[in-house]
C-alpha positions as CSV (number, residue, x, y, z in Angstrom):
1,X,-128.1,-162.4,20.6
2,X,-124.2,-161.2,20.9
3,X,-121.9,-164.4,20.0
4,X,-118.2,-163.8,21.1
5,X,-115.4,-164.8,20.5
6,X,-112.0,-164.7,22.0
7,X,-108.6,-165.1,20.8
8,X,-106.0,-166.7,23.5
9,X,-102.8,-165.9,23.6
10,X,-100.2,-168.4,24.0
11,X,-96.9,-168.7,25.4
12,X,-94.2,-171.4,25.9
13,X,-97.2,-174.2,25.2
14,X,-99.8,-172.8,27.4
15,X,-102.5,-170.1,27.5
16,X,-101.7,-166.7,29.0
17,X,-103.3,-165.7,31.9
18,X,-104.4,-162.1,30.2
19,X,-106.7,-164.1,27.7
20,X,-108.6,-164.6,31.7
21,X,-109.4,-160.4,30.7
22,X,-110.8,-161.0,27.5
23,X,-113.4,-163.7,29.2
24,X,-114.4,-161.4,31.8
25,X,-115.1,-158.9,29.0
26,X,-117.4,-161.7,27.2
27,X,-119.1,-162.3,30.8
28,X,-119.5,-158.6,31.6
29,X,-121.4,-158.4,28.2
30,X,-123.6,-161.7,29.1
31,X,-123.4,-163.2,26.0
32,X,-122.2,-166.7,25.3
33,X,-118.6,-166.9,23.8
34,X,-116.2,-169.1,22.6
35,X,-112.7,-169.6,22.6
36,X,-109.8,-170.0,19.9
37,X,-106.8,-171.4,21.4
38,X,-104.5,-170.8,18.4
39,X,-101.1,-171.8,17.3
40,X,-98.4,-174.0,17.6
41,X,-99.2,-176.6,20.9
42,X,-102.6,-175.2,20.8
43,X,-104.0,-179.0,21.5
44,X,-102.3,-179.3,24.8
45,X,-102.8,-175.5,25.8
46,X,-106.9,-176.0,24.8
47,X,-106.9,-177.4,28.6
48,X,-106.4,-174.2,30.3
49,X,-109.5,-172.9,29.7
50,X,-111.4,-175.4,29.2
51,X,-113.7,-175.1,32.5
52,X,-114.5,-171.3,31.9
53,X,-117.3,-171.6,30.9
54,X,-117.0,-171.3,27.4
55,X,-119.8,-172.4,24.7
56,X,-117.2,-174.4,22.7
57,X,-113.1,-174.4,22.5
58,X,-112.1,-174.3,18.5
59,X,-108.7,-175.4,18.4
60,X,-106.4,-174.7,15.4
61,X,-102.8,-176.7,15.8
62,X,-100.5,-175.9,13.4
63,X,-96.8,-176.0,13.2
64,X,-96.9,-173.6,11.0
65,X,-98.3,-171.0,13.3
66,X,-95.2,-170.7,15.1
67,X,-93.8,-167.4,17.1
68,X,-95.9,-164.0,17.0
69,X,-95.7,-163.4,13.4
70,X,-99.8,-162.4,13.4
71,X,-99.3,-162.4,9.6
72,X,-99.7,-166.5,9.8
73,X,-102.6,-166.1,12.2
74,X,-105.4,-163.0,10.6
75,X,-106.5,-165.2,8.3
76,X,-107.9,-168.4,10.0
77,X,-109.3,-165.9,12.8
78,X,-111.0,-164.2,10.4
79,X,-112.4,-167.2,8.6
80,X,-113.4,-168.3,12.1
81,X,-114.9,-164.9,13.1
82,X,-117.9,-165.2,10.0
83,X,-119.2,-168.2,11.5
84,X,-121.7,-166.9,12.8
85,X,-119.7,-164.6,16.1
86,X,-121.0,-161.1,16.1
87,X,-117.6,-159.5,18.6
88,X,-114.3,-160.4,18.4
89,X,-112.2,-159.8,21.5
90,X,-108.3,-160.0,22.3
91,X,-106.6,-158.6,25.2
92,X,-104.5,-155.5,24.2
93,X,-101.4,-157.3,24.6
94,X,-98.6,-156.7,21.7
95,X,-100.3,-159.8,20.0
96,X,-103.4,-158.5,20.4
97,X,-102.6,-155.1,19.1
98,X,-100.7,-156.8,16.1
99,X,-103.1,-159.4,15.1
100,X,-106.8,-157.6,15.9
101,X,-106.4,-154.6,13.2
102,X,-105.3,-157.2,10.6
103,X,-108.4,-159.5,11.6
104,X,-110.3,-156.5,11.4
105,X,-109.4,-155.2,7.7
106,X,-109.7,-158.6,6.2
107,X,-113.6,-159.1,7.6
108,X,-114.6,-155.3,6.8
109,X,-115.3,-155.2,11.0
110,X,-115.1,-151.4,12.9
111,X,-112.0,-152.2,15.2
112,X,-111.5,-150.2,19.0
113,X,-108.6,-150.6,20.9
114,X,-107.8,-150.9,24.2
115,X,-111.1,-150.2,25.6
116,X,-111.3,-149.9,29.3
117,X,-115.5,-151.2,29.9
118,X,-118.2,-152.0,28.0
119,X,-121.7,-151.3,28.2
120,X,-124.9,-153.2,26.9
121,X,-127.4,-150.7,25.7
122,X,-130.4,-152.4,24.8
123,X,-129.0,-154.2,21.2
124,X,-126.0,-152.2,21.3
125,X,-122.4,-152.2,22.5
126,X,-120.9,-149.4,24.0
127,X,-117.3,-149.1,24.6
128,X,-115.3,-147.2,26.8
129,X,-111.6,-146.5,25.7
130,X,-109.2,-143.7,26.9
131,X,-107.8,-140.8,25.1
132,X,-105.8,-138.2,25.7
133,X,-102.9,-140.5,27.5
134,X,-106.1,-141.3,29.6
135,X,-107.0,-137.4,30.6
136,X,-110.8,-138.2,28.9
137,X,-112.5,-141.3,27.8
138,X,-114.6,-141.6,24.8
139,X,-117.4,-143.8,24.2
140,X,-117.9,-145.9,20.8
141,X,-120.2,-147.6,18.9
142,X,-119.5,-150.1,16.3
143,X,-122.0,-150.0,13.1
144,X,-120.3,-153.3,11.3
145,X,-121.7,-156.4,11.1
146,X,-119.1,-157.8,13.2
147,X,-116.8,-155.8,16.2
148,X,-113.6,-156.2,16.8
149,X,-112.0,-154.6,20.0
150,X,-109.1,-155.2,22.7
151,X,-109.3,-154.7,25.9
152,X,-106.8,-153.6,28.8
153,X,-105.9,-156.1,31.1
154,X,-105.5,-153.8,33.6
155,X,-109.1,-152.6,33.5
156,X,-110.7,-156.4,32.9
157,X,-109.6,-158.8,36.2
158,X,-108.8,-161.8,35.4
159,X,-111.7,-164.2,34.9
160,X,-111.9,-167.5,37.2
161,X,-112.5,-170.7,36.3
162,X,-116.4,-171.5,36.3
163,X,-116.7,-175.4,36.4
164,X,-117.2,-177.8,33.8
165,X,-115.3,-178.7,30.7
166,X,-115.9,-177.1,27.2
167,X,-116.7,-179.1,24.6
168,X,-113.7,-178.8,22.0
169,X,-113.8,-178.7,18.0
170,X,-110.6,-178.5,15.8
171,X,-110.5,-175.9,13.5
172,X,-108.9,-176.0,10.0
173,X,-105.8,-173.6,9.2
174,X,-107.2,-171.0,6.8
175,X,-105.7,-170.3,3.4
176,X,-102.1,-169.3,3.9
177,X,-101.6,-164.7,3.5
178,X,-98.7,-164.0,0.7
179,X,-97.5,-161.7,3.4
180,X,-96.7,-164.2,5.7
181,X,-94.3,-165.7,3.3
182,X,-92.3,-162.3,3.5
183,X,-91.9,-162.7,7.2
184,X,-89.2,-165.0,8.3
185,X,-89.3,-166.1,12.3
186,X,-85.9,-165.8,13.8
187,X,-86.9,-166.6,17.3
188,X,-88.4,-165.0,20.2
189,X,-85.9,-164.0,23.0
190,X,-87.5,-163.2,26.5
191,X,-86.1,-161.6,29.9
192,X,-86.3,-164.5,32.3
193,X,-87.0,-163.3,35.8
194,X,-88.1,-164.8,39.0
195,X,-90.1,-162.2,39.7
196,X,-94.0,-161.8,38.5
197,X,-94.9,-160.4,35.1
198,X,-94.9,-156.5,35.3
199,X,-98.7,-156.9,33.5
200,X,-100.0,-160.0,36.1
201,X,-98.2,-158.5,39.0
202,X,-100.2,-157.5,42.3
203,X,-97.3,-155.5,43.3
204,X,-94.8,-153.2,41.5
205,X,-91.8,-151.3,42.3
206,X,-91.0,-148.6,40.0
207,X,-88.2,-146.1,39.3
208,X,-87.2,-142.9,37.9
209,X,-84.2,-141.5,36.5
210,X,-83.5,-139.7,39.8
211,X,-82.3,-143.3,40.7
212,X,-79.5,-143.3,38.2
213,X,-76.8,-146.1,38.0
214,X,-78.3,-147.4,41.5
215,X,-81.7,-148.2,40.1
216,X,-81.4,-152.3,40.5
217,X,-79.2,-151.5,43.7
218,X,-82.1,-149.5,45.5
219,X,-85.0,-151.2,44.1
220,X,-84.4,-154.6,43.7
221,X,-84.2,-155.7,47.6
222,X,-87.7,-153.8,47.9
223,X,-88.4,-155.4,45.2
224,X,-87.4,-159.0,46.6
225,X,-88.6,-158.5,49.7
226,X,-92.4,-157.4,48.3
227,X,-92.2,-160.4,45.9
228,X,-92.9,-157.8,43.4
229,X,-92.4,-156.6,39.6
230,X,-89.9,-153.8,39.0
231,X,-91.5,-151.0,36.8
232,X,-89.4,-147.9,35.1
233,X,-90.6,-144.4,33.8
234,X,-89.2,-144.3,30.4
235,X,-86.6,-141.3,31.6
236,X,-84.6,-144.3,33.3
237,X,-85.1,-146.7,30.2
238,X,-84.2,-143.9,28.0
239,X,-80.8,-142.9,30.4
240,X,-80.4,-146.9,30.5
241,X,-80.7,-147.2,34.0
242,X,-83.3,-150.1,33.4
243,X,-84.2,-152.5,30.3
244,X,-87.0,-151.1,27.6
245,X,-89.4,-153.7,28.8
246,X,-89.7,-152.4,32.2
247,X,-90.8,-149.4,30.9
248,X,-94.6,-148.5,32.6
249,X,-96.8,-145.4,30.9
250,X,-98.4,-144.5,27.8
251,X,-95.6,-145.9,25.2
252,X,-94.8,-149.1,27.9
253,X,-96.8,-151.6,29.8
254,X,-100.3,-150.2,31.4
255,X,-100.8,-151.7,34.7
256,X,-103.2,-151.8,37.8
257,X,-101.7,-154.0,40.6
258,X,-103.7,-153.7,43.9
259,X,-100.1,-152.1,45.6
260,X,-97.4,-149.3,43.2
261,X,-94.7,-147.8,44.5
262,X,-93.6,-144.8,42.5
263,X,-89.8,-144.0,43.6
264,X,-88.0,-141.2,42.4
265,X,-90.6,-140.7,39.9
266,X,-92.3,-136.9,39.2
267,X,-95.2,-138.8,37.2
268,X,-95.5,-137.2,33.9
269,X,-98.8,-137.4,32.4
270,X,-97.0,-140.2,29.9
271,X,-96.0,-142.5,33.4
272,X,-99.6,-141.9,35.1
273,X,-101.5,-143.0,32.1
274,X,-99.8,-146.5,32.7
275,X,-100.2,-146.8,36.5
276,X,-102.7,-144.5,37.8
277,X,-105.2,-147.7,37.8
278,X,-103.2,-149.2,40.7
279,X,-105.4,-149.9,43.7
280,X,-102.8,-147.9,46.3
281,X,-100.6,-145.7,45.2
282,X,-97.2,-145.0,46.9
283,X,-95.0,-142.0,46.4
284,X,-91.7,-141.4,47.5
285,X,-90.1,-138.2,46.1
286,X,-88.0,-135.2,47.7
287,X,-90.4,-132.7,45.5
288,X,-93.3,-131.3,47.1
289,X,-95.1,-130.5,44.2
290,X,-94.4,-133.2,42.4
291,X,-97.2,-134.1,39.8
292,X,-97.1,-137.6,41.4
293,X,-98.5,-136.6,44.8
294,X,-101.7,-135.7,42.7
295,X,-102.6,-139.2,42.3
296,X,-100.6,-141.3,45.1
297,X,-102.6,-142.6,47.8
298,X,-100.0,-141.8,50.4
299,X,-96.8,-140.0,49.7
300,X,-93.9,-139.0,51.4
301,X,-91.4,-136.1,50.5
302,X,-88.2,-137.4,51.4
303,X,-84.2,-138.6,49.9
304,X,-85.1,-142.0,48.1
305,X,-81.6,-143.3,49.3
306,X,-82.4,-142.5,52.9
307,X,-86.3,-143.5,53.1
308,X,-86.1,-147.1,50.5
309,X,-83.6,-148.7,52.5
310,X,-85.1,-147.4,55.8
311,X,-88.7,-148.7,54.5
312,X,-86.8,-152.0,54.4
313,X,-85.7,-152.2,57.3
314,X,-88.8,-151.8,59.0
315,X,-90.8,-154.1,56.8
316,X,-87.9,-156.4,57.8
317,X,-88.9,-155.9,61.3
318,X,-92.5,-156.3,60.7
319,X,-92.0,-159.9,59.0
């Protein structure tokens, strides 16, 4: 039988709520898992996931695995991982990305990223993954012992909590990686924001570079009023028009909220490989044949500066 086991991700003392995707892969595949909450805090963060259902919580707590420097982290995950756990799972976060591969090449495990489903085929794993900036999908098999894979938040919804409380073992930091010596932690700056995450978001407002210097001036009272993320196409991070991380597409964050609005955005096939999992898709654009209209649920062909604050307005009215 399949034994999984997940890698949470933590933040600020607490467990992000993308490790919730990685748990509904391990339930999608049917198989018991368990969690490893680790890093530094990992004790008090162990709690928030404890009633998911999990087969056991290992806990590693260690001051020394401080910040994301994954270099600290690969090798107690990977002692952890050949006790007896057959798939290792992380969410395809920038951790996850980071630290999977290096878990990956220190066990001798076959490694796929970002994979968008799984499927149980008798004694086999099938995954799905896109390629192509997410024009075809290919499906993969995994002939190693032990599988490692990440998988896209957006595709996975977050798991809920099940009941019960897992029982909880602590787990011993594994010899320490030269490497990790080489790697000094500065600190870890973050954009703080009121406003949702753009990746746990259920709506997201997103511009182009057609919005120009006026991008936060147009977009953020939508934005407000929505209780939405803001979302960019990298043209308008490139022509700095809006930070790096609000970047959404191919190179930026993928996302699937139930509700994107695509403003002043043509939808290159780099921006719709990041967005075009969105439940509704709204377009507003003053091109016709813009490739954006292709996937937008509803769209309308109009002056962004006339038609966002108008759509205000009546949403205004509506409230």
């Amino acid at each position: 039988m399949t034994n999984i086991l997940i890698i949470a991700e933590l933040a600020e003392g607490k467990v992000k709520k993308s490790t919730h995707s990685a748990i509904t892969f391990a339930r999608s595949v049917g198989a018991p898992f368990s969690i490893l909450v680790i890093g530094q805090g990992a004790k008090g963060a162990a709690a928030d996931v404890a009633a998911f259902g999990a087969a056991k919580l290992l806990v590693c707590d260690d001051a020394y695995l401080v910040g994301p420097v994954c270099e600290r982290f690969a090798p107690t995950v990977a002692e952890v991982a050949k006790k007896g756990f057959d798939v290792v799972v992380v969410t395809a976060s920038s951790f996850g990305k980071d630290v999977a591969p290096r878990v990956a090449a220190r066990i001798g495990a076959g490694y796929v990223p970002d994979i968008s489903s799984v499927k149980v085929d008798g004694d086999k794993l099938v995954f799905r993954r896109p390629v192509f900036a997410g024009n075809a999908y290919a499906n993969c098999e995994l002939t190693t012992a032990i599988k490692v894979v990440s998988v896209r938040q957006s595709e996975f919804t977050p798991a809920e909590p099940s009941g019960g409380a897992s029982p909880t073992e602590d787990v011993a930091l594994a010899a320490k990686d030269p490497a990790a010596d080489r790697v000094e932690f500065i600190g870890l700056e973050t954009a703080k924001s009121e406003r949702p995450d753009l990746g746990e978001a259920k709506v997201i407002v997103s511009g182009g570079r057609a919005l120009k210097e006026k991008f936060a001036e147009v977009l953020d009272p939508l934005a407000a009023l929505l209780g939405a993320a803001v979302g960019a196409s990298r043209a308008a991070c490139d022509a700095g028009y809006a930070p790096p991380e609000l970047q959404v597409g191919q190179t930026g964050r993928v996302v699937a909220p139930r509700l994107y609005f695509a403003i002043g955005i043509s939808g290159a096939i780099q921006h719709l490989a990041g967005m075009k999992g969105s439940k509704t898709i709204v377009a507003i654009n003053k091109d016709a044949d813009a490739p954006i209209f292709q996937v937008a649920d509803y769209g309308l062909v109009a002056d962004l500066f006339v038609a966002v604050p108008e759509l205000i307005t009546e949403l205004k009215k509506a409230t």
